[in-house]
C-alpha positions as CSV (number, residue, x, y, z in Angstrom):
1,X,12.6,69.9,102.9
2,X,10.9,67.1,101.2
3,X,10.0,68.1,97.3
4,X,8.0,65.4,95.8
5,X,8.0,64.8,92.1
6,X,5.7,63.4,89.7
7,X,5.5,62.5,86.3
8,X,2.3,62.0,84.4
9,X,2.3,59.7,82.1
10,X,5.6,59.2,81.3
11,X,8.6,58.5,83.6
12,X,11.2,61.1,84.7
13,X,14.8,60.0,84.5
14,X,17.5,60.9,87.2
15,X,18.9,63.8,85.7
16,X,15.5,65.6,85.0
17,X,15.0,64.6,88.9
18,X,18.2,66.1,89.9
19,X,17.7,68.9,87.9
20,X,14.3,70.4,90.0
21,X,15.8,69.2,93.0
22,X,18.4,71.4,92.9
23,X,16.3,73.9,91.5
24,X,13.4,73.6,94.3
25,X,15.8,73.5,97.2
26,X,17.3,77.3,96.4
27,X,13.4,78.4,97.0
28,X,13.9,76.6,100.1
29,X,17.3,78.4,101.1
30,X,15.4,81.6,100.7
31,X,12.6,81.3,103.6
32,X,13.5,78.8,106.5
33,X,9.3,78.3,106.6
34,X,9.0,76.5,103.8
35,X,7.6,72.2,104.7
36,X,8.2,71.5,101.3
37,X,7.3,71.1,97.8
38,X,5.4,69.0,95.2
39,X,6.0,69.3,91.4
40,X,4.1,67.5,88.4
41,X,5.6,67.7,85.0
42,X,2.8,66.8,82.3
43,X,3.1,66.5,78.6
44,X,0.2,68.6,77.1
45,X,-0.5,67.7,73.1
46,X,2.4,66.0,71.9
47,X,2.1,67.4,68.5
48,X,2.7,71.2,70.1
49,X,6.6,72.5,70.5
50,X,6.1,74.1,73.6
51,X,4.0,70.7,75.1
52,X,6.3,70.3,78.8
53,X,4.2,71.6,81.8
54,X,5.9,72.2,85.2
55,X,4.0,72.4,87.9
56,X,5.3,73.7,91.1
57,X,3.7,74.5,94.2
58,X,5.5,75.9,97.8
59,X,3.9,74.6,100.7
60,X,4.6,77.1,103.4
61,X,2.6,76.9,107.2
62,X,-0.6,78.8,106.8
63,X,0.1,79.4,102.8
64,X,1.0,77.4,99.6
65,X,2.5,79.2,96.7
66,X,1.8,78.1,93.0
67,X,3.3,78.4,89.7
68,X,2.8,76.8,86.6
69,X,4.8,77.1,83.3
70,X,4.6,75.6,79.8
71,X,8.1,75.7,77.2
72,X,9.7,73.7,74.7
73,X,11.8,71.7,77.6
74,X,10.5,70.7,81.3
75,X,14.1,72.5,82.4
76,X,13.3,75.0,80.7
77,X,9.5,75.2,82.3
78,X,11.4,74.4,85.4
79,X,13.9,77.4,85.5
80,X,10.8,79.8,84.6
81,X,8.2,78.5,87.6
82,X,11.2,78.8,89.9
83,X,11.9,82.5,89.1
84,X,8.3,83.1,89.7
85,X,8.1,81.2,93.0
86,X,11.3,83.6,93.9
87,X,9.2,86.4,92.9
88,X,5.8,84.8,94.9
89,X,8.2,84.6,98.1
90,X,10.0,87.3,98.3
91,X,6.8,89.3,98.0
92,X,5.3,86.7,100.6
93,X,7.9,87.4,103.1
94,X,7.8,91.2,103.1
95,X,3.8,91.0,104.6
């Protein structure tokens, strides 16, 4: 599964890359339909504590799945959009 990650306005190092990788390619484990996956990670006002947005949306054939969390850390924002997506596909895969 390809995931592609982007940073906006700033730039991501390898371990923050590593990090969703790993965590994007569980959702992947869980549903053998899943073409892959694009995340953005965005720095809303810098002045704010919880200012790290993840942004992570599935793309499955015929359906994309979307979640999109804001915390104090982009793992952190990561972790939480994942257990949603788990949520968003286990719910897709029982229709």
């Amino acid at each position: 599964m390809k995931i592609n990650i982007s940073a906006v306005h700033f730039k991501a190092d390898k371990k923050l890359e590593g990090f969703i990788q790993e965590k994007v390619e569980k959702l992947a484990s869980m549903y053998d339909k899943v073409l892959g996956s694009e995340v953005i990670l965005k720095i809303d006002a810098k002045e704010a504590i919880d200012n790290k947005i993840a942004e992570i949306r599935l793309i499955i054939k015929g359906n994309d799945l979307f979640a999109k969390k804001q915390c104090k850390s982009f793992e952190e924002a990561t972790d939480i959009a994942v257990d949603a997506l788990k949520k968003q596909l286990t719910k897709y895969k029982e229709k």
